[in-house]
Structure formats: structure tokens, C-alpha cells
C-alpha positions as CSV (number, residue, x, y, z in Angstrom):
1,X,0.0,0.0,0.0
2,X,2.4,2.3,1.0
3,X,4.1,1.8,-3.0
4,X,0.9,3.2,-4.5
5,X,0.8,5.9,-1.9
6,X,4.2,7.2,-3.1
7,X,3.5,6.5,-6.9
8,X,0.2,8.5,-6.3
9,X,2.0,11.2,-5.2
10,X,5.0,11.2,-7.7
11,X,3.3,10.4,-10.5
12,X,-0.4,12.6,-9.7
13,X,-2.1,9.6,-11.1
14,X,-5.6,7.7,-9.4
15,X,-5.2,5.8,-6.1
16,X,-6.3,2.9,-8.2
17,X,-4.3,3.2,-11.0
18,X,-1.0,3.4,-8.2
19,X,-2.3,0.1,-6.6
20,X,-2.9,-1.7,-10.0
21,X,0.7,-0.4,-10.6
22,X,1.9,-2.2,-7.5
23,X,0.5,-5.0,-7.7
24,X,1.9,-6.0,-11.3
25,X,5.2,-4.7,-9.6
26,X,5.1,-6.5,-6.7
27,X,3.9,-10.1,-9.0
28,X,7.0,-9.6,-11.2
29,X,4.6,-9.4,-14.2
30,X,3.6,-6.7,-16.8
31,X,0.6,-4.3,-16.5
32,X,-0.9,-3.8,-19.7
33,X,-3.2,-0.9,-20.2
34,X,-5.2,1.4,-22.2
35,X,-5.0,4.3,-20.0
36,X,-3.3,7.1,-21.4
37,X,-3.1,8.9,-17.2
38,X,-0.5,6.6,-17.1
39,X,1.8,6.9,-19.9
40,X,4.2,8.6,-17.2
41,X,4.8,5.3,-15.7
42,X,5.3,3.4,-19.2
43,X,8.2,5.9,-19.9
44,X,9.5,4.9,-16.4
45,X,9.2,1.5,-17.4
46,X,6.5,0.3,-15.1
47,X,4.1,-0.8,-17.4
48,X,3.4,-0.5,-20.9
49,X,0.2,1.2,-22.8
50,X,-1.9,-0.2,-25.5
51,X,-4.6,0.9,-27.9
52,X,-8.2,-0.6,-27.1
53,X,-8.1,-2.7,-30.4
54,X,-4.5,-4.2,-29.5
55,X,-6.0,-4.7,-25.6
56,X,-9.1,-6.7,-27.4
57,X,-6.7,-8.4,-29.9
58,X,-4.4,-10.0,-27.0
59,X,-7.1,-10.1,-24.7
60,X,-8.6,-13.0,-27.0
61,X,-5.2,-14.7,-27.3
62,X,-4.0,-15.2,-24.4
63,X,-2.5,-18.3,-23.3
64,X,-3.8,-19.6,-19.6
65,X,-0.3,-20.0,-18.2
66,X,1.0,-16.0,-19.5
67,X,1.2,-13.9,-16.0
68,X,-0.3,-10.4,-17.7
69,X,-2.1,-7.9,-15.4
70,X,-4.3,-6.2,-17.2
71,X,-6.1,-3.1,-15.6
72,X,-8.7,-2.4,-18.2
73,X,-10.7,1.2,-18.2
């Protein structure tokens, strides 16, 4: 909790948004995203950003095994 709190505050982002961040940080695995609030964390190299038709496209794809947070909005 207290990771969100301070990417909240660095990053002037949603409480949410911070948690879904940490979470995918603290699981070792990507968060994938639509989002564009938090293309200051992609360029930080938290998570990475994708367009609502690529998010649909690998959303169908996945395999059941691939660790992918995806925080969809």
C-alpha cells in the first residue's frame, strides 16, 4: 500500500491506477493498459500502454499460463 501511496504522489495519477501499478510490480509481471493517465509510468518503465483494439486483440489470445495484469478502463 504504501508503493501506491508514493507512486500516487509522484506520478499525480488515481489511487487505483498506483495500486494496480503495484500490484503488477510486486507479482514480477507486466501491466498492460489502455490508460493514457498513465503513460508517465510506461516511460519509467512500469508498465506498458496499449490501444483498445490491440488490448481486445491480445485479450482473445492469451495463453492460460501467461502472468499479464491487465487493468482495463
Amino acid at each position: 500500500m504504501r508503493e501506491a501511496a508514493r507512486l500516487k504522489g509522484r506520478f499525480a495519477i488515481a489511487y487505483a491506477d498506483a495500486f494496480a501499478a503495484q500490484v503488477a510490480a510486486e507479482k514480477g509481471i507486466p501491466l498492460i493498459t489502455g490508460d493514457k493517465e498513465l503513460s508517465l509510468l510506461e516511460r519509467e518503465g512500469l508498465i506498458a500502454t496499449l490501444s483498445q483494439n490491440m488490448r481486445d486483440t491480445i485479450g482473445k489470445s492469451l495463453k492460460p499460463n501467461l502472468k499479464v495484469f491487465f487493468y482495463l478502463t
